[in-house]
Predicted model as a PDB file, atoms N, CA, C, CB and O in Angstrom, pLDDT in the B-factor column:
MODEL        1                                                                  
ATOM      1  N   UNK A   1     102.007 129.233 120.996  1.00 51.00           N  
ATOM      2  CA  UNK A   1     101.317 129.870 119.919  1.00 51.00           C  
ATOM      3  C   UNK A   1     101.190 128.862 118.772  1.00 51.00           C  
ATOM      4  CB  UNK A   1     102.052 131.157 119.475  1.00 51.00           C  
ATOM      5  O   UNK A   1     101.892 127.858 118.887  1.00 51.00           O  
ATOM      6  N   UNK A   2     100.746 128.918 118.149  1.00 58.00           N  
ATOM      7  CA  UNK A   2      99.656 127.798 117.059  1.00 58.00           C  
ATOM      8  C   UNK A   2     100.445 128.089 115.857  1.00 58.00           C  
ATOM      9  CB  UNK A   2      97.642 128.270 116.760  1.00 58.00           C  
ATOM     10  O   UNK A   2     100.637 129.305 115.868  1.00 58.00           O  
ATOM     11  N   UNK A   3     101.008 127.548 114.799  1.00 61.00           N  
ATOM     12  CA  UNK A   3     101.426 128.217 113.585  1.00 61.00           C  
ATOM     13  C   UNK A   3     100.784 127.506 112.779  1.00 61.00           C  
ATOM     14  CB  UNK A   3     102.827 128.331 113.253  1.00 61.00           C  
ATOM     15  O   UNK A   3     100.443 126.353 113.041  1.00 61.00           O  
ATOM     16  N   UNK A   4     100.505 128.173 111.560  1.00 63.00           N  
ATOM     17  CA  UNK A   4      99.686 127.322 110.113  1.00 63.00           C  
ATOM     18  C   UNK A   4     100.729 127.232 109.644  1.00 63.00           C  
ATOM     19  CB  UNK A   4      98.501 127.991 108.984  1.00 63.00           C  
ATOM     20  O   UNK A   4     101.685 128.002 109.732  1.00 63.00           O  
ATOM     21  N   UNK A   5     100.573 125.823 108.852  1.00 60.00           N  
ATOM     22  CA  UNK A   5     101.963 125.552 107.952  1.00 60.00           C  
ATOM     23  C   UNK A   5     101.107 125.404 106.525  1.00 60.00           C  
ATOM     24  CB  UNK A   5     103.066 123.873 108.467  1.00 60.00           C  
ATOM     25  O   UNK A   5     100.762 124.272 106.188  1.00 60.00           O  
ATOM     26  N   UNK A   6     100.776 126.515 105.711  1.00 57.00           N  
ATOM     27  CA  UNK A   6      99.880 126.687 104.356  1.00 57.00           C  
ATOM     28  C   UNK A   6      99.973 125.145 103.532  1.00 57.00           C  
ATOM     29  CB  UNK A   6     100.620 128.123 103.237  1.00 57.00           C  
ATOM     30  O   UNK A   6      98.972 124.537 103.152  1.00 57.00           O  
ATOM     31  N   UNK A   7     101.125 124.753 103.381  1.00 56.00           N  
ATOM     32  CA  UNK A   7     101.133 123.266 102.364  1.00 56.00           C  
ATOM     33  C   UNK A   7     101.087 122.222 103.571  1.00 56.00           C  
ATOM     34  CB  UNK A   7     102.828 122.964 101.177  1.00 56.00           C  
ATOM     35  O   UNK A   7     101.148 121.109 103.049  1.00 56.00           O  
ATOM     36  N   UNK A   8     101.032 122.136 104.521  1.00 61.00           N  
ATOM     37  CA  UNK A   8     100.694 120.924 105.173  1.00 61.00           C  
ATOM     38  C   UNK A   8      99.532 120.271 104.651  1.00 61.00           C  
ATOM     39  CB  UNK A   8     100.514 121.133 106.517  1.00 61.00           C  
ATOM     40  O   UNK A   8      98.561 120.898 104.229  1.00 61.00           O  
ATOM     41  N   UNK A   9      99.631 118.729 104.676  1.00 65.00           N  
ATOM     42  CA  UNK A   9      98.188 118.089 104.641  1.00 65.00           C  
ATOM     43  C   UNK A   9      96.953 118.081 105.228  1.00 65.00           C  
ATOM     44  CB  UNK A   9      98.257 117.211 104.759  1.00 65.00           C  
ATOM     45  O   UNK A   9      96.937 118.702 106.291  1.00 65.00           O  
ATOM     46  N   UNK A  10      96.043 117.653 104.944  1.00 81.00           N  
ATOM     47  CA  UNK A  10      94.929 117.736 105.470  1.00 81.00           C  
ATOM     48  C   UNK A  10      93.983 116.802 105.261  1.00 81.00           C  
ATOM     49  CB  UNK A  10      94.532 118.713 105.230  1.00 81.00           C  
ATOM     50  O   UNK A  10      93.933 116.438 104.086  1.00 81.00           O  
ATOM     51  N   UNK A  11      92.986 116.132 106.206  1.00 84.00           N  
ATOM     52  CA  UNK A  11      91.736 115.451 105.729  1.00 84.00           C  
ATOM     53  C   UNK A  11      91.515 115.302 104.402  1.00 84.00           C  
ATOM     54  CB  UNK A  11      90.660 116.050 106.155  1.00 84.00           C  
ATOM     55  O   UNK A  11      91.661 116.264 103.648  1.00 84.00           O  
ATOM     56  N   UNK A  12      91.118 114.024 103.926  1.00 84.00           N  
ATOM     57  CA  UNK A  12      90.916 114.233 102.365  1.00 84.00           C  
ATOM     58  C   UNK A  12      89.583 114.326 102.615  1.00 84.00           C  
ATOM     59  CB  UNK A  12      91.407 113.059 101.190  1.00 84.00           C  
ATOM     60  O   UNK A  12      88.984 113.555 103.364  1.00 84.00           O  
ATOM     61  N   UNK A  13      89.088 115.236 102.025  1.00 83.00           N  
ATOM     62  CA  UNK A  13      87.513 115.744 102.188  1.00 83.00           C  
ATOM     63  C   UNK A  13      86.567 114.505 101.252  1.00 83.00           C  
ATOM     64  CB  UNK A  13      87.288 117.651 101.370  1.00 83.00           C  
ATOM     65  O   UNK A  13      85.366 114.647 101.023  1.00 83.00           O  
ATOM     66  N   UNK A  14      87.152 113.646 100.923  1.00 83.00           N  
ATOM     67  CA  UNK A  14      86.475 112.710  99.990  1.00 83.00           C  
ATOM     68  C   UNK A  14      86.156 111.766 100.935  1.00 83.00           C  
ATOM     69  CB  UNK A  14      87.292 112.144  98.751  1.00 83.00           C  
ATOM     70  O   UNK A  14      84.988 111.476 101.196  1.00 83.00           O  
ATOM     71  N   UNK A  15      87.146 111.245 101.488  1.00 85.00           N  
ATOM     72  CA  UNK A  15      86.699 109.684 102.202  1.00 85.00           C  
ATOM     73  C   UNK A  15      87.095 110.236 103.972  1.00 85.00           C  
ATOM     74  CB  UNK A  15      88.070 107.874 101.433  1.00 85.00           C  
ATOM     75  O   UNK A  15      87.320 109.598 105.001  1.00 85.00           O  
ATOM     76  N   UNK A  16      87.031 111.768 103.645  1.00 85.00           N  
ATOM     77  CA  UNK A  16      86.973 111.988 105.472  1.00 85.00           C  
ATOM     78  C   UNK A  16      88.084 111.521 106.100  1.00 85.00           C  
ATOM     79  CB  UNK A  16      85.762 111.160 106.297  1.00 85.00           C  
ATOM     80  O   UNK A  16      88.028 111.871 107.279  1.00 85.00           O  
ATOM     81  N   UNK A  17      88.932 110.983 105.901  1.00 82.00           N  
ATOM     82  CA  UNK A  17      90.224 110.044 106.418  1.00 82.00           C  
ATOM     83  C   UNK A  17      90.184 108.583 106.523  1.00 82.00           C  
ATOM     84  CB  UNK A  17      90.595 110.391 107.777  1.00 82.00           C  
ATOM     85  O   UNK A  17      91.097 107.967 107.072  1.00 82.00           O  
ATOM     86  N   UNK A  18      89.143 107.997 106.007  1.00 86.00           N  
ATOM     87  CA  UNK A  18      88.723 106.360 105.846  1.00 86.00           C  
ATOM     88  C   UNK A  18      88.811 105.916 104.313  1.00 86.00           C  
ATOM     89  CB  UNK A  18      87.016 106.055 106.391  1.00 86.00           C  
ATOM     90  O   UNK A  18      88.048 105.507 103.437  1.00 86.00           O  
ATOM     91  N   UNK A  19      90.760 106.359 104.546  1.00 87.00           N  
ATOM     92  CA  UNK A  19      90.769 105.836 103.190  1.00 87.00           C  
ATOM     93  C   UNK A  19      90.906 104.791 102.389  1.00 87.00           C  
ATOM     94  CB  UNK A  19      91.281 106.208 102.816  1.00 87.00           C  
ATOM     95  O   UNK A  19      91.152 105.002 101.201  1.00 87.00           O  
ATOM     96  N   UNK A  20      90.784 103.547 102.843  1.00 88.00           N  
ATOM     97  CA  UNK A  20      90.625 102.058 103.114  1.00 88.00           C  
ATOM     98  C   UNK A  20      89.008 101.478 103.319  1.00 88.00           C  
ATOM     99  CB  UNK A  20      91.495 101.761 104.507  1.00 88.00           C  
ATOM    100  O   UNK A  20      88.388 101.783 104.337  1.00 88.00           O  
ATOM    101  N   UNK A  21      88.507 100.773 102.447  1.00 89.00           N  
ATOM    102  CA  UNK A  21      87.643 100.221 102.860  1.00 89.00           C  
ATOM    103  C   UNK A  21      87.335  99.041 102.366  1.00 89.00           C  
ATOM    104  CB  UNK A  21      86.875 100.869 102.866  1.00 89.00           C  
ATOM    105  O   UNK A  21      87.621  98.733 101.209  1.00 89.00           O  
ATOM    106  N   UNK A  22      86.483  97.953 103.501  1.00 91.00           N  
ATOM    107  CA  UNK A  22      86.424  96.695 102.574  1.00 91.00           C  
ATOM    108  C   UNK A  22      85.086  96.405 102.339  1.00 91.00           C  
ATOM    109  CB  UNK A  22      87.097  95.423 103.145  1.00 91.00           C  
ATOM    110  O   UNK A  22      84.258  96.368 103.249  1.00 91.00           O  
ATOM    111  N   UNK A  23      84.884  96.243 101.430  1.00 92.00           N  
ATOM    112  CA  UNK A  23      83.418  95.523 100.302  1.00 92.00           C  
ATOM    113  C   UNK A  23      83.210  93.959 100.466  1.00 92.00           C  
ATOM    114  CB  UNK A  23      83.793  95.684  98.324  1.00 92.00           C  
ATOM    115  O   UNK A  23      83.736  93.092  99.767  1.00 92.00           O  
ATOM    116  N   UNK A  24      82.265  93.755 101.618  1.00 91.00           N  
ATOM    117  CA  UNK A  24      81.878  92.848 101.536  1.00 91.00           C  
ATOM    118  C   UNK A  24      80.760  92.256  99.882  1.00 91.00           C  
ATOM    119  CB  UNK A  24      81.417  92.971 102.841  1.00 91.00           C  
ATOM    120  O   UNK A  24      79.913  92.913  99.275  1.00 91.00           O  
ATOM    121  N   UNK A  25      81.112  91.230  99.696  1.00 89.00           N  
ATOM    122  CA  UNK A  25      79.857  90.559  98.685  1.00 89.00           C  
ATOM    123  C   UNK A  25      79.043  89.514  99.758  1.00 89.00           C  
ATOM    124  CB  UNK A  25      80.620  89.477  97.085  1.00 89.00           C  
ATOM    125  O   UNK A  25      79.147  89.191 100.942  1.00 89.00           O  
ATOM    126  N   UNK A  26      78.177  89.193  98.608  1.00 88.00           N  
ATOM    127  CA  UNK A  26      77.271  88.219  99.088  1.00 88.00           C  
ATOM    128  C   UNK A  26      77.666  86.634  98.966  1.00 88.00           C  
ATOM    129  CB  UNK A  26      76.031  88.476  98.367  1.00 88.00           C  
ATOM    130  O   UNK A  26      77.199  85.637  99.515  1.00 88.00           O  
ATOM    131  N   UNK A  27      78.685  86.811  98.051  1.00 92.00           N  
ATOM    132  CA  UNK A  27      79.372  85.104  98.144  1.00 92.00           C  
ATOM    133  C   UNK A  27      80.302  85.006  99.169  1.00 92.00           C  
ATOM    134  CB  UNK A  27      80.274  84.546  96.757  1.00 92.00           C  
ATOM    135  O   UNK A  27      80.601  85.918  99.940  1.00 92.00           O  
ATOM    136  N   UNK A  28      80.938  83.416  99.160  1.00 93.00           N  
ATOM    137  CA  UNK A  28      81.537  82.779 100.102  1.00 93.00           C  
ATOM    138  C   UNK A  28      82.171  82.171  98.924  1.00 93.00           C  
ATOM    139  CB  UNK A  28      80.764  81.986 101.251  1.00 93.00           C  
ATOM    140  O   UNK A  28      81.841  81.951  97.759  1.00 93.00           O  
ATOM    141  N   UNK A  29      83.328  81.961  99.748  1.00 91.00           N  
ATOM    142  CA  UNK A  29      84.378  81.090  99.120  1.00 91.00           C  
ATOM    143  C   UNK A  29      84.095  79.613  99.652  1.00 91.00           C  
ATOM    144  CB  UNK A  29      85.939  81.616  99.521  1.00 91.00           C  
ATOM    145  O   UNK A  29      83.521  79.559 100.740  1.00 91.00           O  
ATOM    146  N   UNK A  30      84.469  78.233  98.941  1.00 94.00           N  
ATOM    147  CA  UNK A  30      84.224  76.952  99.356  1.00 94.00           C  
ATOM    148  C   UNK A  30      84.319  76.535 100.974  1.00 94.00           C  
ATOM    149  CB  UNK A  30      85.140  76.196  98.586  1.00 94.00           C  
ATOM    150  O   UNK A  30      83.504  75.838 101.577  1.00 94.00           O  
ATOM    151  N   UNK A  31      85.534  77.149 101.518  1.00 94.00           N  
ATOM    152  CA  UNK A  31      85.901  76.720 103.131  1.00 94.00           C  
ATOM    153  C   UNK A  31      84.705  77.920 103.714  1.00 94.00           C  
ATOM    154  CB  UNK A  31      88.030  77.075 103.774  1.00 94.00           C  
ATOM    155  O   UNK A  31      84.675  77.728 104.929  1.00 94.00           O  
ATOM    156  N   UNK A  32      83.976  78.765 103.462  1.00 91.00           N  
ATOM    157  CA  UNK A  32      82.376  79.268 104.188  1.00 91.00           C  
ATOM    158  C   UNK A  32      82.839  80.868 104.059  1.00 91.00           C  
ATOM    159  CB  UNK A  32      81.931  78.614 106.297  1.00 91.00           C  
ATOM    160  O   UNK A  32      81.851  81.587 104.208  1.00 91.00           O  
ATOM    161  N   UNK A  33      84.184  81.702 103.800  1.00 92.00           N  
ATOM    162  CA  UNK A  33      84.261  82.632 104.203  1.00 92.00           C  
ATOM    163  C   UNK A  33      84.277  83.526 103.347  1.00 92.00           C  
ATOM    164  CB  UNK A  33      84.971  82.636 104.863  1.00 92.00           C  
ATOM    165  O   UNK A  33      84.472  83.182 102.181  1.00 92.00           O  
ATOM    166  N   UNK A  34      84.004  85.455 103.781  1.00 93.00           N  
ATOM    167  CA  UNK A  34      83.034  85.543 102.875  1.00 93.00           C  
ATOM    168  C   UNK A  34      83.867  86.283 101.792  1.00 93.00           C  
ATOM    169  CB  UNK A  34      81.698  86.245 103.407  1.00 93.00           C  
ATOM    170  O   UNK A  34      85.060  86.159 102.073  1.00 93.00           O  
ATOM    171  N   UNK A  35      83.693  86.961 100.727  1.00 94.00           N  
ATOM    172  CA  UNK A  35      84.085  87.215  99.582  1.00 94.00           C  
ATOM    173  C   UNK A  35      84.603  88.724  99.901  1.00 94.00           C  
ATOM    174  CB  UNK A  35      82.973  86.960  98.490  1.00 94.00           C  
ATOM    175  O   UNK A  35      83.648  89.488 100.040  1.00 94.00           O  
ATOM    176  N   UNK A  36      85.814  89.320 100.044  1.00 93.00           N  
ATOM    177  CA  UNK A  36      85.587  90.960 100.488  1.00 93.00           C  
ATOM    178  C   UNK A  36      87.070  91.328  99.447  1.00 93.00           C  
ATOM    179  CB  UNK A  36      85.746  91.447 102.768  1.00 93.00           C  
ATOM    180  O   UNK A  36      88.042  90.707  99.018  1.00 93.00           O  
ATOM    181  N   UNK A  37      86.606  92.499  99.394  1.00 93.00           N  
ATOM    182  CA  UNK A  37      87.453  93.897  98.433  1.00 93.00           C  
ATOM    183  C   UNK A  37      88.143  94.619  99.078  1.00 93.00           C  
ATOM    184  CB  UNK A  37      86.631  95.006  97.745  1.00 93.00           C  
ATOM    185  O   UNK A  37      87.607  94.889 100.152  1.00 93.00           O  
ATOM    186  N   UNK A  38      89.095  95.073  98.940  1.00 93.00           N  
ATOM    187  CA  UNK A  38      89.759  96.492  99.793  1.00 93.00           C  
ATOM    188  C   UNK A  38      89.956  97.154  98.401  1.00 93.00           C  
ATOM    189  CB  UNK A  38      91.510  96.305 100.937  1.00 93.00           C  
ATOM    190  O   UNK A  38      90.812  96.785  97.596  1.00 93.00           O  
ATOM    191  N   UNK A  39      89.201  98.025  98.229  1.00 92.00           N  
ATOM    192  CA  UNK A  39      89.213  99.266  98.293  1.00 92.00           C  
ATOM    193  C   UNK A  39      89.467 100.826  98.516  1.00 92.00           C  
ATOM    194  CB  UNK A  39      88.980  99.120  98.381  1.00 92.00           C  
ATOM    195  O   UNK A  39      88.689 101.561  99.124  1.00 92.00           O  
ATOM    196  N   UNK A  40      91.168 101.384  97.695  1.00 91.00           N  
ATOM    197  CA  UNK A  40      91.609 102.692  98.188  1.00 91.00           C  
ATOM    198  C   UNK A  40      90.451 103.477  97.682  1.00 91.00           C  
ATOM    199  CB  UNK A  40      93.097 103.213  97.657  1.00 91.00           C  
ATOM    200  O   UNK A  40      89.595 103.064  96.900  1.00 91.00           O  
ATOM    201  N   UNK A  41      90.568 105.328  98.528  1.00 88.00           N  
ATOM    202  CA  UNK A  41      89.849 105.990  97.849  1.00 88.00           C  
ATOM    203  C   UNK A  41      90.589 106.552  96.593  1.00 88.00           C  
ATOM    204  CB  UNK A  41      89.302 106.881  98.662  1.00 88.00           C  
ATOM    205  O   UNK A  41      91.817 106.631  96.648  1.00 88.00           O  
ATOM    206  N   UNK A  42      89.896 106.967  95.408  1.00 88.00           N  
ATOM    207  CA  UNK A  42      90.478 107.440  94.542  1.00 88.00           C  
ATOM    208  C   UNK A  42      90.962 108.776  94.341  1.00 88.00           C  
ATOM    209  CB  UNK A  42      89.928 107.164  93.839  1.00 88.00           C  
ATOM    210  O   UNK A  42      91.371 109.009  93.204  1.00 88.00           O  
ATOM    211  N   UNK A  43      91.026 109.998  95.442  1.00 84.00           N  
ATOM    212  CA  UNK A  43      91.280 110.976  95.157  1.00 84.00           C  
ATOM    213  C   UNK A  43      92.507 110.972  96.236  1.00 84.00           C  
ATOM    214  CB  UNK A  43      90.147 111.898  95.110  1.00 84.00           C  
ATOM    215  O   UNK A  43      93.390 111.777  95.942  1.00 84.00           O  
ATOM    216  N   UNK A  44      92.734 110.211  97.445  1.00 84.00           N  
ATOM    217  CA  UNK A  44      94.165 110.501  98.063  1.00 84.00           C  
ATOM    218  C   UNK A  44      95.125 109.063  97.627  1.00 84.00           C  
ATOM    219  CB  UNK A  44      94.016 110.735 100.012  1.00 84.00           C  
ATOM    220  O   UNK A  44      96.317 108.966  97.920  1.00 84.00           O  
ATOM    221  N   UNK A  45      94.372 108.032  96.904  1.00 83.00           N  
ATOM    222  CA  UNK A  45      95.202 106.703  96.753  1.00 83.00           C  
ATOM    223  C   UNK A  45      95.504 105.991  98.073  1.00 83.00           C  
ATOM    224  CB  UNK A  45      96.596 106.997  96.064  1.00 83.00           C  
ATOM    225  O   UNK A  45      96.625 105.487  98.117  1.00 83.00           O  
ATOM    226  N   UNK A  46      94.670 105.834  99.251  1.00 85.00           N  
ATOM    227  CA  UNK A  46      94.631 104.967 100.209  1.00 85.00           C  
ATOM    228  C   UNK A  46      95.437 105.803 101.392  1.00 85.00           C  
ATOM    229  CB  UNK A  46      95.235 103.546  99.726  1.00 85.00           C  
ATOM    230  O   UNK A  46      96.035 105.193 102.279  1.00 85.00           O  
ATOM    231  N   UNK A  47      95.401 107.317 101.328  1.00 84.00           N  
ATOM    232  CA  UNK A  47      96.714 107.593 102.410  1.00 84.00           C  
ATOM    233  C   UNK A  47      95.522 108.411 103.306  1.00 84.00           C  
ATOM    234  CB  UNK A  47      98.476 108.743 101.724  1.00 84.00           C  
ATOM    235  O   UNK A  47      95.976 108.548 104.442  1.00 84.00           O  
ATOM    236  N   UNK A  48      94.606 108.811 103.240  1.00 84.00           N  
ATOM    237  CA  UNK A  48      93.701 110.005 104.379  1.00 84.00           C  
ATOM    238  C   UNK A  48      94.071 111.018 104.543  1.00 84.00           C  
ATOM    239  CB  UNK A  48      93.546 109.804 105.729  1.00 84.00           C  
ATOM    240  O   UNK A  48      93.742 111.688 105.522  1.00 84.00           O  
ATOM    241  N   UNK A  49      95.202 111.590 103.234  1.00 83.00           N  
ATOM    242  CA  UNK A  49      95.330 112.967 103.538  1.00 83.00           C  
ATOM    243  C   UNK A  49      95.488 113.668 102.048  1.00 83.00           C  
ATOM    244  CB  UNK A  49      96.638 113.232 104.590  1.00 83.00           C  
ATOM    245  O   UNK A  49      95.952 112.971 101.146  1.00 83.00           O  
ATOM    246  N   UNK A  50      95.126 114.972 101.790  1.00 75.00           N  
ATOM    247  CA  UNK A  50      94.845 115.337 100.799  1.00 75.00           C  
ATOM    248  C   UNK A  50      95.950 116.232 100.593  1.00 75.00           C  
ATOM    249  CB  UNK A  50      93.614 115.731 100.730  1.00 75.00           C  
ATOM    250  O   UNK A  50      96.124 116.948 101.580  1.00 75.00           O  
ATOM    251  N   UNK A  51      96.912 116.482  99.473  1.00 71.00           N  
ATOM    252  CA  UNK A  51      98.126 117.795  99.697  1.00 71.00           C  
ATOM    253  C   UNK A  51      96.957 119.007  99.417  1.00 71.00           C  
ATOM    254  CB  UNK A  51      99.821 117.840  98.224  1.00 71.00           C  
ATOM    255  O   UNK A  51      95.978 118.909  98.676  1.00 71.00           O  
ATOM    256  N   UNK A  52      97.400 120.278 100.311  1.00 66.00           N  
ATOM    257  CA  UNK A  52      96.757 121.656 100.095  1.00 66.00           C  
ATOM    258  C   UNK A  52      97.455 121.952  99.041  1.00 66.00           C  
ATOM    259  CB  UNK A  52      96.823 122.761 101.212  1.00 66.00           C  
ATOM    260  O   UNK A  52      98.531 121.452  98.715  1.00 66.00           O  
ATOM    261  N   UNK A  53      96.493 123.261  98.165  1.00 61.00           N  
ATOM    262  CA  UNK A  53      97.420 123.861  97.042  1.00 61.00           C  
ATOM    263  C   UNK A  53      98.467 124.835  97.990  1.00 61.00           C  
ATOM    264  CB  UNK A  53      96.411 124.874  95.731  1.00 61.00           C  
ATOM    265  O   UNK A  53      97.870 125.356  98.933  1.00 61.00           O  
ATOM    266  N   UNK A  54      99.315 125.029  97.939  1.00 58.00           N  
ATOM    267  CA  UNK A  54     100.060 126.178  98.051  1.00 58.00           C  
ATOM    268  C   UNK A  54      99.533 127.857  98.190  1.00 58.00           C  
ATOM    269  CB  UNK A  54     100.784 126.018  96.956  1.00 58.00           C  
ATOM    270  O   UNK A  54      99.355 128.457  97.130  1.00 58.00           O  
ATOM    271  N   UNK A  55      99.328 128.479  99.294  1.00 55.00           N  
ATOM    272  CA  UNK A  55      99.027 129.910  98.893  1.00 55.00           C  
ATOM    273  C   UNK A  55      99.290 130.427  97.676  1.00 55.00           C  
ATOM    274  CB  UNK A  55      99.609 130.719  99.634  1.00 55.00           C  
ATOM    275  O   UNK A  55      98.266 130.658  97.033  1.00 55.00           O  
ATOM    276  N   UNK A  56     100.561 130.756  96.995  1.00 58.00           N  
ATOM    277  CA  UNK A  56     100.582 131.257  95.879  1.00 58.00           C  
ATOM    278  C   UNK A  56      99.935 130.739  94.980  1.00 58.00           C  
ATOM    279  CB  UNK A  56     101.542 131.390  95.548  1.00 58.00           C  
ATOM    280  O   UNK A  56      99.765 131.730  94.269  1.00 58.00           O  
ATOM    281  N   UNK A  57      99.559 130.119  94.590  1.00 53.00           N  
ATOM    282  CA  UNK A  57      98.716 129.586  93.481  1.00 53.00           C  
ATOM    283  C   UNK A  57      97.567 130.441  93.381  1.00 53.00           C  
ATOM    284  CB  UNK A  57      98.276 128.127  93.682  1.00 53.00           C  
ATOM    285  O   UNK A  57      97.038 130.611  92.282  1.00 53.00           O  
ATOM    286  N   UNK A  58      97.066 131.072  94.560  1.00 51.00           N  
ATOM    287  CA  UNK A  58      95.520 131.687  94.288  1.00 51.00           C  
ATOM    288  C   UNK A  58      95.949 132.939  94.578  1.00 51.00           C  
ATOM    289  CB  UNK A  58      94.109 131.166  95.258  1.00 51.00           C  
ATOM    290  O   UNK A  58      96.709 133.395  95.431  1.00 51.00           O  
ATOM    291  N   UNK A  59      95.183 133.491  93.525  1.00 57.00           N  
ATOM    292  CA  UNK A  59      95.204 135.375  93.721  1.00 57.00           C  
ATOM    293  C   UNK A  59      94.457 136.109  94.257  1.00 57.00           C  
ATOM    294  CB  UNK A  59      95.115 136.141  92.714  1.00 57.00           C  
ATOM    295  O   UNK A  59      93.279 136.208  93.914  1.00 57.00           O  
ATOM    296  N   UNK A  60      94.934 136.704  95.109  1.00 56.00           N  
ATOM    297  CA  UNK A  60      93.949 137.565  95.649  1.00 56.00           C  
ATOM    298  C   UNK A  60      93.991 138.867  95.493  1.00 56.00           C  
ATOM    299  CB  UNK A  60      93.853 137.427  96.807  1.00 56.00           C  
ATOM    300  O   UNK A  60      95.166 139.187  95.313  1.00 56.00           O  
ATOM    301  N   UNK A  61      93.029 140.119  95.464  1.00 61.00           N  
ATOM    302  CA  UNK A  61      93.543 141.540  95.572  1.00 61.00           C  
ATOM    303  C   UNK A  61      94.290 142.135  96.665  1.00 61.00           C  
ATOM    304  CB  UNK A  61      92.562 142.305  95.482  1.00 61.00           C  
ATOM    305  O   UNK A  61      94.528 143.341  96.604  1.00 61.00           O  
ATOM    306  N   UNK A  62      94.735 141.380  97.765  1.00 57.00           N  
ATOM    307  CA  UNK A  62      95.755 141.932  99.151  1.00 57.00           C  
ATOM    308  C   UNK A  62      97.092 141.061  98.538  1.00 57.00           C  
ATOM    309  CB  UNK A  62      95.105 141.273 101.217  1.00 57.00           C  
ATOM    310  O   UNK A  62      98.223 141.398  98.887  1.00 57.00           O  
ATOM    311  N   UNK A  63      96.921 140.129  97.773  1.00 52.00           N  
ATOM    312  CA  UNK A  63      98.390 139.439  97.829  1.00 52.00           C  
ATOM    313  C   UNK A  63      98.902 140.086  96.837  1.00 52.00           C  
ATOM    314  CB  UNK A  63      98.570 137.832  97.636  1.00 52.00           C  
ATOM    315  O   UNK A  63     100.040 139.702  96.563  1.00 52.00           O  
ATOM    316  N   UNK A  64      98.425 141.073  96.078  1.00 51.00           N  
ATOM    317  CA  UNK A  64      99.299 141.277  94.391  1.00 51.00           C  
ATOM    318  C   UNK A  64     100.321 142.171  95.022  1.00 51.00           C  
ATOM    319  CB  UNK A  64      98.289 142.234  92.758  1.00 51.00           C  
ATOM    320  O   UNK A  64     101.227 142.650  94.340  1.00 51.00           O  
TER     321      UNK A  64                                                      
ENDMDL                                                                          
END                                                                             
């Protein structure tokens, strides 16, 4: 049987789970190779997973 665990992580819906990426430029460094960035995403900080809020936090009219 399957259980939900409500605060488990999840996909960061921002960078999809590609939370790493590198930025190539158009320059080269002197020895020919080319100029690149890494890049975290800014809403999980480089990890691909997003924390859920907690059930309680949101109200509903069945939970009061």
């Amino acid at each position: 049987m399957h259980h939900n665990d409500p605060d488990a992580a999840r996909v960061c819906p921002h960078c999809d789970g590609f939370a790493t990426v590198v930025i190539t430029t158009g320059f080269r460094h002197l020895d020919g190779q080319r100029v690149t960035y890494y890049v975290d995403c800014p809403a999980c900080w480089g990890w691909g997973v997003y924390p859920r809020m907690p059930r309680r936090l949101f109200r509903t009219p069945a939970g009061r």
